[in-house]
C-alpha positions in Angstrom: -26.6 -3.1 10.6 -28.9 -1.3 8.5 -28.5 1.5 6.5 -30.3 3.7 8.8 -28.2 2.5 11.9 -25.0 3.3 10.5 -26.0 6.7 9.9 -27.2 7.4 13.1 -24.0 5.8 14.5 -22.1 8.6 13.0 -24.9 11.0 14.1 -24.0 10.3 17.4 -20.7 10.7 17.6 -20.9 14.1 16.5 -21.7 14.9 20.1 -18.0 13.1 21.4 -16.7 15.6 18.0 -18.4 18.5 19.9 -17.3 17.8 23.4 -13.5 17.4 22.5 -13.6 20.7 20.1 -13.3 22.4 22.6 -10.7 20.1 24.7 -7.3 21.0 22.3 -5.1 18.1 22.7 -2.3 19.6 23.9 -4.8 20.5 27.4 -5.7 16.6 27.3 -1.7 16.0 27.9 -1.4 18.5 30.7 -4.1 16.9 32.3 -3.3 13.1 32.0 0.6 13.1 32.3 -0.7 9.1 31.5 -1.9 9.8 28.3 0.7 8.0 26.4 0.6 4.6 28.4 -3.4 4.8 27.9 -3.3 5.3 24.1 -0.5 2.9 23.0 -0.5 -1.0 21.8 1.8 -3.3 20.6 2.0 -6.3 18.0 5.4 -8.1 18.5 8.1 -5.0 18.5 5.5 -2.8 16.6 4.5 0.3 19.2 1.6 1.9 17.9 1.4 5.3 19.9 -2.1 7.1 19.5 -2.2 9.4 22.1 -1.9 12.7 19.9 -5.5 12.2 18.3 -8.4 14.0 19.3 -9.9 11.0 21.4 -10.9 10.3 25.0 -12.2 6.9 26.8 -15.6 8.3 26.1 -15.3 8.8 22.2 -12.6 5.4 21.6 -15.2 3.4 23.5 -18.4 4.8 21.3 -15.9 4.1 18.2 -14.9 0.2 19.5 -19.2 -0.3 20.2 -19.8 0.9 16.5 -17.2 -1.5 15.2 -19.1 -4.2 16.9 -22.5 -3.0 15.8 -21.7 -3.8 12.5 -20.1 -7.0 13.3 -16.5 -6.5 12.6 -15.6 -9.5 14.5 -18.2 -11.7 12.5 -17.0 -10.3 9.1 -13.3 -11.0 10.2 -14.0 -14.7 11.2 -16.3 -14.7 7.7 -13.1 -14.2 5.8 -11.2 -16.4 7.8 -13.4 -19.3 7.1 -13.2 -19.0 3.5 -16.7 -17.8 2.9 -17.3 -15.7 0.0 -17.3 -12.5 1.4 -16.3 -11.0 -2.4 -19.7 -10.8 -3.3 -19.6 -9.5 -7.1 -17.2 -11.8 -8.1 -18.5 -14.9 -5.6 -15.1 -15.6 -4.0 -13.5 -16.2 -1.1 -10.7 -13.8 0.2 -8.2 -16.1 1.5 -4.8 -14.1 1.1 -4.0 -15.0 4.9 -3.6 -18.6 3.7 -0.7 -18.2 1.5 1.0 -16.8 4.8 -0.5 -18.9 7.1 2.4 -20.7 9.3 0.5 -23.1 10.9 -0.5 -27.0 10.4 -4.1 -26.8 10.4 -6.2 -27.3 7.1 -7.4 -24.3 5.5 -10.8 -25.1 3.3 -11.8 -23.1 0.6 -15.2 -24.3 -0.9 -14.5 -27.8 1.0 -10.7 -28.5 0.0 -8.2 -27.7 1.8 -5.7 -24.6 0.1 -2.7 -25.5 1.9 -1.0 -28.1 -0.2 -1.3 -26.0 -3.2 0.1 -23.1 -1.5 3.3 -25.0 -0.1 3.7 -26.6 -3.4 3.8 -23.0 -5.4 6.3 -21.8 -2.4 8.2 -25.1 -2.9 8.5 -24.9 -6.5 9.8 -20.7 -5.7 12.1 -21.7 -3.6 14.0 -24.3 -5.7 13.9 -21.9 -8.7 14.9 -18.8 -6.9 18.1 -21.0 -5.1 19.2 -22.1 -8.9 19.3 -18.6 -10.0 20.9 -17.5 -7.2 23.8 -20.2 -7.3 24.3 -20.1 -11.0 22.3 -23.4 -11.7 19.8 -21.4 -13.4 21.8 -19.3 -15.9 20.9 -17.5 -19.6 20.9 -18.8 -23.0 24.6 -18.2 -23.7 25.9 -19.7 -20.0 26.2 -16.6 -18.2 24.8 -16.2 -14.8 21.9 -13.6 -14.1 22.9 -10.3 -13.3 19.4 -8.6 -13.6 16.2 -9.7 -13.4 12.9 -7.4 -14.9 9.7 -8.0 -13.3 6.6 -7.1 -15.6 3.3 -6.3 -14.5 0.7 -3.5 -13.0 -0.9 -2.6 -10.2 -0.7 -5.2 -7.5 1.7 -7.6 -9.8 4.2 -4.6 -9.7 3.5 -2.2 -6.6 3.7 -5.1 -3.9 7.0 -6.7 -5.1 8.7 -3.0 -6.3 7.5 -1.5 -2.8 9.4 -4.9 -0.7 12.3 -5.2 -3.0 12.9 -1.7 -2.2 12.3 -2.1 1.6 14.7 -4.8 1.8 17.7 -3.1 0.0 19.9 -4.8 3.1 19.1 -8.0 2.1 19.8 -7.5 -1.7 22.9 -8.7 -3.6 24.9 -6.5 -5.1 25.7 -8.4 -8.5 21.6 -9.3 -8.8 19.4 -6.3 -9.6 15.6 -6.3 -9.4 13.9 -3.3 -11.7 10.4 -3.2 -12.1 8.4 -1.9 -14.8 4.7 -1.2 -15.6 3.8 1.3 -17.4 2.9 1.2 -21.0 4.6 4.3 -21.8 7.3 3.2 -23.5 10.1 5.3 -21.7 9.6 3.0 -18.6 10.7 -0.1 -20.5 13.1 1.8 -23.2 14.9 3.4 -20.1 15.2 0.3 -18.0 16.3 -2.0 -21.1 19.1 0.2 -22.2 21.7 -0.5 -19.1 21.1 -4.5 -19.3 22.9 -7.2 -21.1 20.4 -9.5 -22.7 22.8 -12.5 -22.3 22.4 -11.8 -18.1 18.6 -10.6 -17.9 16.1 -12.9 -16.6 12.1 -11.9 -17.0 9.3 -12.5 -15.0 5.8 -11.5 -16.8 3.0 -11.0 -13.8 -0.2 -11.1 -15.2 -2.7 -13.9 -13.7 -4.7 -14.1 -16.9 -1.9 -13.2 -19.7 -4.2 -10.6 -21.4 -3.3 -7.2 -19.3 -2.9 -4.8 -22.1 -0.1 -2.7 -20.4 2.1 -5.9 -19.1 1.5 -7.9 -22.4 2.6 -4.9 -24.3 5.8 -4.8 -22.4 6.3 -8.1 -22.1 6.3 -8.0 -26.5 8.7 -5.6 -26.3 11.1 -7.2 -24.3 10.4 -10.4 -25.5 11.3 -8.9 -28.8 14.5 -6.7 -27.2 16.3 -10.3 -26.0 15.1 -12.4 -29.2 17.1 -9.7 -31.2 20.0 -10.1 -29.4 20.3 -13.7 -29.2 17.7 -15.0 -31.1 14.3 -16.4 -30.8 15.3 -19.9 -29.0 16.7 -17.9 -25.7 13.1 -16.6 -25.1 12.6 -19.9 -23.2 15.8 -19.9 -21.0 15.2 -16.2 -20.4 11.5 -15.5 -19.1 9.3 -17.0 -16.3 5.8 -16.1 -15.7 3.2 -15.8 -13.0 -0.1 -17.0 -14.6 -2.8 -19.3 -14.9 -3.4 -19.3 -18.3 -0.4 -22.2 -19.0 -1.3 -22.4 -22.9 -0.4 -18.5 -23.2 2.3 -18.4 -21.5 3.7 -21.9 -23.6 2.6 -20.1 -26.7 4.8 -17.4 -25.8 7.8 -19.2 -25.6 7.5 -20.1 -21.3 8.7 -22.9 -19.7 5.7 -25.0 -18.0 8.7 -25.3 -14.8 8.8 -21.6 -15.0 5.2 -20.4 -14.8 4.0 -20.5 -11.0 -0.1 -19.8 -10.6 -2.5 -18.3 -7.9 -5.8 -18.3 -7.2 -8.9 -16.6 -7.8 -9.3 -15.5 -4.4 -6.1 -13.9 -4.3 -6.7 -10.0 -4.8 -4.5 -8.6 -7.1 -3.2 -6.4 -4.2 -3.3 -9.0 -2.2 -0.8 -10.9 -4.3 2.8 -10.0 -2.9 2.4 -12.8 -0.8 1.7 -15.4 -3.6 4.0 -16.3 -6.4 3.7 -12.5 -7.5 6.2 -12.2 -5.1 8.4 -14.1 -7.1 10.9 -11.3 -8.0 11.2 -10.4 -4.0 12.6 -13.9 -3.7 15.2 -13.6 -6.3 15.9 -10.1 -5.2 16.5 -11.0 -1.7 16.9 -15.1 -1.4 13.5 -17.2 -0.5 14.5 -17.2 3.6 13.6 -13.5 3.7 10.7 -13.7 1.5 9.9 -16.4 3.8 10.5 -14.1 6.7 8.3 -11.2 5.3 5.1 -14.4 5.1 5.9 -15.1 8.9 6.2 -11.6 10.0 2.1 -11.0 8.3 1.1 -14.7 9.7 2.2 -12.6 13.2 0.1 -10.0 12.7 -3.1 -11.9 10.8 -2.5 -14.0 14.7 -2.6 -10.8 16.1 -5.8 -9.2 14.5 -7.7 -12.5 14.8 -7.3 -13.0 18.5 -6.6 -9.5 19.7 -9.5 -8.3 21.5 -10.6 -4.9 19.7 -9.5 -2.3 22.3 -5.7 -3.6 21.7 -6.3 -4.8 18.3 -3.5 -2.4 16.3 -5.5 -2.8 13.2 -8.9 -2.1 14.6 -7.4 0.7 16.2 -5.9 2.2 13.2 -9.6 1.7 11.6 -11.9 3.3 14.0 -9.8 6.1 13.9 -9.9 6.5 10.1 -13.0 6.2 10.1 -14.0 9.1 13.2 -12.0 11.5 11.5 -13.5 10.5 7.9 -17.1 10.3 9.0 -17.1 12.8 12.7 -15.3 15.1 11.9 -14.9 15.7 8.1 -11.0 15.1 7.0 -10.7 13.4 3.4 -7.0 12.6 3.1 -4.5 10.6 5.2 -0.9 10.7 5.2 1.4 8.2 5.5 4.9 9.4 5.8 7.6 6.6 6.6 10.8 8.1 8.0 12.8 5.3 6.3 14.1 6.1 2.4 13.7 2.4 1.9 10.0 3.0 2.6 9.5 5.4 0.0 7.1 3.2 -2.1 5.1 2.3 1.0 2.6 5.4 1.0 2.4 4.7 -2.9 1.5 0.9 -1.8 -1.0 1.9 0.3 -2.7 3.9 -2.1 -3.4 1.2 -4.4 -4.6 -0.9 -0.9 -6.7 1.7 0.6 -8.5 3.6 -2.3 -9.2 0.5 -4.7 -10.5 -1.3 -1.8 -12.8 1.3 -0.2 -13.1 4.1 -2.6 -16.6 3.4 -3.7 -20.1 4.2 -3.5 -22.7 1.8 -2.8 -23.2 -0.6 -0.1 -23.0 -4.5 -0.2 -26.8 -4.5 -1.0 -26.4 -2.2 -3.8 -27.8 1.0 -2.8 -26.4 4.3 -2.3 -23.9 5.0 0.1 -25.0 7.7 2.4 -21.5 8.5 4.4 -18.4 9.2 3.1 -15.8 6.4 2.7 -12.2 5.7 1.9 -9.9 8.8 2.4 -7.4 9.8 0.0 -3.7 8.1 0.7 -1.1 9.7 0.0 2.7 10.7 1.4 6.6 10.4 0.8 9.4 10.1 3.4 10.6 12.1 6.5 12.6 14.1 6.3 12.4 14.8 2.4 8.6 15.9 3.0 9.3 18.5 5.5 10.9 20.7 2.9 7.9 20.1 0.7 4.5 19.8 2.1 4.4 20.0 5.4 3.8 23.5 5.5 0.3 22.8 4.4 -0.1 19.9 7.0 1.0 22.3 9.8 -0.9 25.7 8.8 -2.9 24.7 5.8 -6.5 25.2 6.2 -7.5 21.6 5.6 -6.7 18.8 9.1 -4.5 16.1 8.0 -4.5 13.0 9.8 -1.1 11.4 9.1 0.8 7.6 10.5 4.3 8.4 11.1 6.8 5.1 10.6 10.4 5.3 12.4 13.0 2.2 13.3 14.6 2.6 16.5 18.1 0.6 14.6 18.9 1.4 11.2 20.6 -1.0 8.8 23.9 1.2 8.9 26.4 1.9 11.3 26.8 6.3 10.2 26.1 8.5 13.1 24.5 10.9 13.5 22.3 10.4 11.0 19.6 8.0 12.8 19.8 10.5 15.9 18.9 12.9 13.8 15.9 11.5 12.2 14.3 9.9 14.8 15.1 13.7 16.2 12.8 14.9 13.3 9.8 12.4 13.6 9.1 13.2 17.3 9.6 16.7 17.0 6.6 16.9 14.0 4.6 14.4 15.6 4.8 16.5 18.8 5.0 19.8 16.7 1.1 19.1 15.2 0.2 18.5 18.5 0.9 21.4 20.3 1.1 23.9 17.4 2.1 27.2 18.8 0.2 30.1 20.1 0.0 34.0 19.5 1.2 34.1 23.1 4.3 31.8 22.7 4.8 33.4 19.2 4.7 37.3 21.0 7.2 35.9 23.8 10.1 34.3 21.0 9.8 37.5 19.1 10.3 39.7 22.1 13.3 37.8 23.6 14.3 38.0 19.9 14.6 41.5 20.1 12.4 42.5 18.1 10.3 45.6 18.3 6.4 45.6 18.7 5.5 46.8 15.1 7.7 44.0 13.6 6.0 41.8 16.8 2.5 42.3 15.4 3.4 42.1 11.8 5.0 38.8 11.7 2.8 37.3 14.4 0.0 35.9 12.6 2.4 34.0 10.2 4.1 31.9 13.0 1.3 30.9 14.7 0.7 27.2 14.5 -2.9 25.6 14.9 -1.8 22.4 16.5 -4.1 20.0 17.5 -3.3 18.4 14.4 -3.6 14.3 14.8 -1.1 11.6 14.1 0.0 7.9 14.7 3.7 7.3 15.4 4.9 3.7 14.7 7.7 2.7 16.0 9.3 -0.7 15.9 13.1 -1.8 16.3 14.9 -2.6 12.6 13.0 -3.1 9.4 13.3 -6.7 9.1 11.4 -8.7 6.4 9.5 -9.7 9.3 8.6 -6.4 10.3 7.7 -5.2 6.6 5.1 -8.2 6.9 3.7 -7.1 9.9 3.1 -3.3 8.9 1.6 -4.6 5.3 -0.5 -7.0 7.1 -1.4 -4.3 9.3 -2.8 -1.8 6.8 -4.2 -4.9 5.1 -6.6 -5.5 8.4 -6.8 -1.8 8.9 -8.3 -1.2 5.4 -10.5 -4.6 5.8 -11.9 -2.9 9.1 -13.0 0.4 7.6 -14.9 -1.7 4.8 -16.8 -3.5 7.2 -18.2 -0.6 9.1 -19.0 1.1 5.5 -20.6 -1.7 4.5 -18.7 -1.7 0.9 -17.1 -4.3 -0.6 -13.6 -4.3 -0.1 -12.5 -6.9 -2.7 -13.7 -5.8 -6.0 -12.5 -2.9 -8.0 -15.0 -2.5 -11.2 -13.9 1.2 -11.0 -10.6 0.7 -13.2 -12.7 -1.2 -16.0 -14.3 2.3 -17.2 -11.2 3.1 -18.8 -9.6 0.0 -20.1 -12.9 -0.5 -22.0 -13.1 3.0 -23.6 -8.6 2.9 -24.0 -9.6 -0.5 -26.5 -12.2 1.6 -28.3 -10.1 4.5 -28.9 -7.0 2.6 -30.1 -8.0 2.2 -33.6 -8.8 6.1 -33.6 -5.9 6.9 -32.2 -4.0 4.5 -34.6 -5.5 6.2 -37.1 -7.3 3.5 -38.4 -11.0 4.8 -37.7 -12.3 8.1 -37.5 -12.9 10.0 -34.1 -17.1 10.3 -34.3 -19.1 9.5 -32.1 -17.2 10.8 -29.2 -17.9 14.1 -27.3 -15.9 17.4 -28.6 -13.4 17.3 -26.6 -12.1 13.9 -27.2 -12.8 14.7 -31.0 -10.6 17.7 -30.7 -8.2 16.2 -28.7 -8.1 12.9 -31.4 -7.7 15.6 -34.2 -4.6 17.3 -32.5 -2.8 14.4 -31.7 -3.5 13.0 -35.3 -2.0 16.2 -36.9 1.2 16.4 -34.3 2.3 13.1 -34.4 4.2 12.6 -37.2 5.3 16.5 -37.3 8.6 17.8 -37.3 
């Protein structure tokens, strides 16, 4: 679809915005006491209930034609098929292949993926079960207590997010820790509590040249050979990379580095061999679990026709509240603590895919695209920002996530959180009138100054939208699905903005000017040629540094 056509796609749903203005959800209930069996869909045990957004058949079904006008279906099979839908970097996006569960070739530029794939997860598998069982052990004999993962972006938030997720599955005498950041205190702070003689590395960096992960896997590299000396660097440290001379010349096994491939997005990677530490964290069958449980939903997406499709769903919705009516953030609050890297995931899968500007051809965007992600866990965020998502001046569209079974046996506690999600799911729906506000204050007791006083400040707004997902335990198979999920949701949205969901130049900016500056910074060069406020801000840190 052209340029042109999109925009007048989103012109005319403006008149489905205008028509439901004035229908508040919580009328659309009382009127269809059906509402909830209309605007609900499952994947496997996942129940996607989308009956409190601000939709009828009318405006779903314009949404569901405008996905088609632009081909969705097309671009989906596109990707499936291996073409090269990444069009500034000419690649394929094949990340469904490296959890594809079926026995059917899968050709990227004419050869066949899959034997590569199962020889990578082969060669995980045998290493992860000789770590596990002690066959695998550190320079001095002892068995692995610890193992570090090193890396950024998706080589740390896919694998820290799981590992997390899948605390049931863990073993309590082999911790996973992550780090990432180049500040120092990440890597100092995690270091300190570990005994070199039972700490196992992984470095994640597909090319062995990412600044941040190459400067923390020096200074751990240089932690352990202190301890026990320069020969345990090779019993000590694995890699995920290509680049095999690298990682030799630092001291890695050739048996220990496990590669991808360059149509793997980096936060696409958690199902490749950057999900290495997830494996050790949690044994390769549940790794192996989480690849079957996003083979279920890729199945799902690829065959689902779009009115029951849970991703496309998800997608159109994004975009006619990004695009119709105007809201730029979205909230995605789990009520799980063992989801409480998931909203930070999707951050990194949402805004680097679709958080740009021009189309596929290169020109101007002329709508507005990816919405800002963000959110923590029920019921921690109630008692911080909620207020603003109930009464703030700004419409928050937010995905609620809830287990029907937790992974312990301490009542009341699951009551009482699954309590909490439906009643602020329901809560933004309804909101809560002067009226109803007047009528608890009176049988209150309270008299009518104090009435009309306090009244404005309890009144709620409502018609406030929201998904609630619900689904029975969080299994590894279930954590697949849902990351699969977003995964479609996000490569949905793309399509009808006509971006390119698979590149990210935006981060490159920074990394270039960060090399520039380092020698400034180091002191080695002098700070011209910059504007004034990098100049002043090079001359302050220059004269602090080193101060008492």
């Amino acid at each position: 679809m052209a340029k042109s056509g999109r925009k007048a796609a989103f012109s005319a749903l403006d008149k489905h915005r205008k028509r439901l203005e004035d229908q508040p959800m919580r009328v659309q209930f009382a009127i269809d006491p059906n509402r909830f069996k209309r605007y609900s869909a499952s994947a496997g045990d996942i129940l996607l209930d989308y009956s409190k957004n601000r939709i009828d058949e009318e405006a779903l079904a314009a949404l569901f034609d405008l996905a088609r006008s632009v081909d969705v279906e097309g671009r989906r099979d596109a990707m499936c098929e291996g073409e090269h839908i990444n069009i500034t970097e000419d690649r394929a996006v094949m990340h469904m292949a490296l959890r594809y569960q079926g026995d059917k070739p899968v050709p990227v530029d004419g050869q066949d993926v899959m034997p590569g794939i199962r020889e990578v997860l082969g060669r995980m598998k045998s290493f992860t079960d000789d770590v596990r069982n002690g066959t695998i052990r550190g320079n001095t004999g002892e068995q692995f207590t610890d193992v570090v993962n090193i890396g950024i972006g998706g080589s740390d938030l896919g694998p820290a997010m799981v590992t997390l997720a899948l605390e049931p599955y863990t073993r309590a005498d082999l911790r996973a820790h992550y780090v990432s950041n180049v500040d120092g205190a990440h890597i100092h702070d995690t270091l300190k509590r570990l005994d070199p003689a039972k700490t196992m590395f992984i470095i994640a960096s597909k090319t062995f040249t990412t600044d941040e992960t190459m400067t923390n896997a020096a200074t751990a590299r240089a932690w352990l050979a202190n301890a026990l000396g320069d020969q345990a660097v090779n019993d000590h440290f694995a890699a995920v990379s290509t680049n095999l001379e690298s990682t030799g010349k630092f001291g890695i096994r050739a048996d220990r580095t496990f590669g991808f491939w360059d149509w793997v997005g980096g936060r696409y990677s958690v199902w490749s061999a950057i999900g290495l530490p997830i494996a050790l964290a949690v044994g390769f069958e549940n790794f192996d679990r989480v690849l079957k449980g996003a083979d279920a939903m890729d199945r799902h997406f690829l065959t689902t026709p779009l009115e029951d499709n849970l991703p496309v769903i998800m997608a159109v919705l994004g975009v006619w509240y990004r695009n119709v009516w105007g809201f730029s953030t979205h909230a995605v609050l789990p009520y799980d603590q063992r989801l409480s890297r998931f909203a930070a995931y999707l951050q990194q899968q949402d805004m680097e895919s679709n958080g740009k500007s021009v189309t596929l051809a290169g020109k101007d965007v002329a709508w507005s695209t990816g919405p800002i992600v963000w959110g923590e866990p029920g019921t921690n965020g109630q008692h911080a920002f909620y207020q603003l998502i109930h009464q703030g001046t700004d419409v928050i569209p937010a995905d609620f996530l809830i287990a029907a079974q937790p992974h312990e046996a301490l009542p009341p506690h699951h009551d009482k959180l699954v309590a909490n999600v439906l009643a602020q799911s329901e809560a933004l729906m309804l909101g809560k009138t002067e009226d109803e506000v007047v009528t608890e204050l009176k049988v209150a007791g309270m008299d009518k100054a104090k009435i009309k006083e306090l009244t404005p400040h309890k009144v709620f707004p409502g018609n406030r939208p929201s998904n609630t997902l619900f689904y029975q335990k969080l299994t590894p198979e279930t954590l697949g699905s849902l990351i699969a999920l977003y995964e479609h949701k996000v490569f949905v949205q793309g399509v009808i903005w006509n971006v390119n969901s698979f590149d990210q130049w935006g981060v490159e900016l920074g990394k270039q000017l960060a090399k520039a500056l380092l020698p400034k910074v180091e002191g080695k060069a002098t700070g011209e040629g910059h504007d004034s406020s990098t100049q002043g801000l090079l001359a302050y840190y220059q004269a602090n540094k080193t101060k008492d």
